[in-house]
N, C-alpha and C positions, 0 to 999 in steps of 0.2 A: 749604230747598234744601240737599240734600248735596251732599258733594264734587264727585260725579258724580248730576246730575236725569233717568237714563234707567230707560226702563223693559226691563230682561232686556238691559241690556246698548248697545242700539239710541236712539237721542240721540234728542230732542224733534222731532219734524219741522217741526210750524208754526215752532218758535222756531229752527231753523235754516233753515228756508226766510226768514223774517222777518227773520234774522241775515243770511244772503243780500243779500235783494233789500237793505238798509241800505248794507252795502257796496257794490252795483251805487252808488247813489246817490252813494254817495262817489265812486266811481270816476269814474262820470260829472262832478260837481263838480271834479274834478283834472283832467279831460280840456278844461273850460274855463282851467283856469291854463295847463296845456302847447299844448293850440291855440291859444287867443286868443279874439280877437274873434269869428271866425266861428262858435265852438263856442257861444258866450254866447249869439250868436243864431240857430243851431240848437236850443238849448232852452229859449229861449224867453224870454231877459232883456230888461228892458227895453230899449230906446234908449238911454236915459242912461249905464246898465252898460256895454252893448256903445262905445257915444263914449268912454267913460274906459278902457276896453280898449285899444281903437284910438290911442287917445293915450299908450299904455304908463304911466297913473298907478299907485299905488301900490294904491289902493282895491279895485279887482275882484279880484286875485289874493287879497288878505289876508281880505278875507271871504268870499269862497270858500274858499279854507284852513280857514279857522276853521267855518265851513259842514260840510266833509268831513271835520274831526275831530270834530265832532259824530258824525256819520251811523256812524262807524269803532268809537265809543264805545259807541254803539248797538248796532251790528255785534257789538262783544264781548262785550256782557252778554248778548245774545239765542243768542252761542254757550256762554258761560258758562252761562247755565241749560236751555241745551239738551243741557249735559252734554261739549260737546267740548273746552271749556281751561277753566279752573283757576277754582275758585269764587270769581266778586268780590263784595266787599261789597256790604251792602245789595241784592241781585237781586231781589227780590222787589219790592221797593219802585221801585227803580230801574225794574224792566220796565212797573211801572204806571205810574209817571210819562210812559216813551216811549210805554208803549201809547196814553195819553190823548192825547201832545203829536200824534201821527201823528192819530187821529181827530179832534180840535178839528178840525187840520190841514186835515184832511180835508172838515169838515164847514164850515167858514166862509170858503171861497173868496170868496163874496158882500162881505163885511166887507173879506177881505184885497185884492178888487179894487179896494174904493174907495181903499184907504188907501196901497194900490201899482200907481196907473195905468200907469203904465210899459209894466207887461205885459200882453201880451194877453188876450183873454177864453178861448183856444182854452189857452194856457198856464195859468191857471188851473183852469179845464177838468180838465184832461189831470193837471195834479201834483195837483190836492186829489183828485181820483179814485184815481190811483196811490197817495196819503196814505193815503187811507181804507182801501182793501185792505189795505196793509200793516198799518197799524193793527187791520183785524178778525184777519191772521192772527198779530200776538201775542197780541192778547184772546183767541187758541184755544190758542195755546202757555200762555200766563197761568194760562190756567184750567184746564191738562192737568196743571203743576207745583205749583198753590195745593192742587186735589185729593189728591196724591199726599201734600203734607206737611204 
């Protein structure tokens, strides 16, 4: 990946659509630390999350936090190699790693419900779905920029 991974000037579209929607994620992540409880369970966390919410503990905001800098990190390297800020290390490697974690993601709701009953089936649902999408449009940004270089 060079400096700049467009083609005629024009940035990666799946991997800034992909850089996008990462950040949406994030967004939403931070809109449960600034609302609260009732955002946690507007999206769908479990009972437990949303009680220790409610009870102002320390726990929900910090891994959420930690949650949306993830997604943010994400966010950057998918605009980094989609050509709009500044080429970070390792991108190539790095975008495979997300691409895959968004698709596992995606694809093992079934595992992740047992092992996080909390939440609901419809929540599962719905974010390994959303996972997976996003997942497929880095694997088309991925392989627009692995071509090219």
């Amino acid at each position: 990946i060079g400096s700049r991974s467009t083609v005629r000037g024009t940035p990666n579209m799946a991997l800034l659509t992909g850089g996008t929607l990462s950040a949406i994620v994030a967004v939403m992540h931070l809109g449960c630390v600034v609302i609260g409880a009732s955002c946690y369970r507007f999206l769908g966390a479990g009972e437990q999350m949303v009680a220790l919410a409610e009870s102002g503990h320390w726990y929900p905001p910090v891994i959420t936090l930690a949650i949306a800098g993830v997604f943010i990190v994400w966010a950057l390297y998918a605009f980094s190699a989609a050509g709009l800020i500044v080429r970070l290390p390792f991108a190539r490697f790095v975008l495979a790693l997300i691409t895959s974690v968004y698709l596992i993601r995606g694809s093992a709701f079934q595992l992740l419900m047992a092992y996080f009953p909390g939440n609901s089936r419809a929540f599962w649902v719905g974010s390994s779905s959303i996972a997976f999408i996003i997942g497929l449009i880095h694997a088309v940004g991925l392989v627009q920029i692995w071509k090219r270089n």
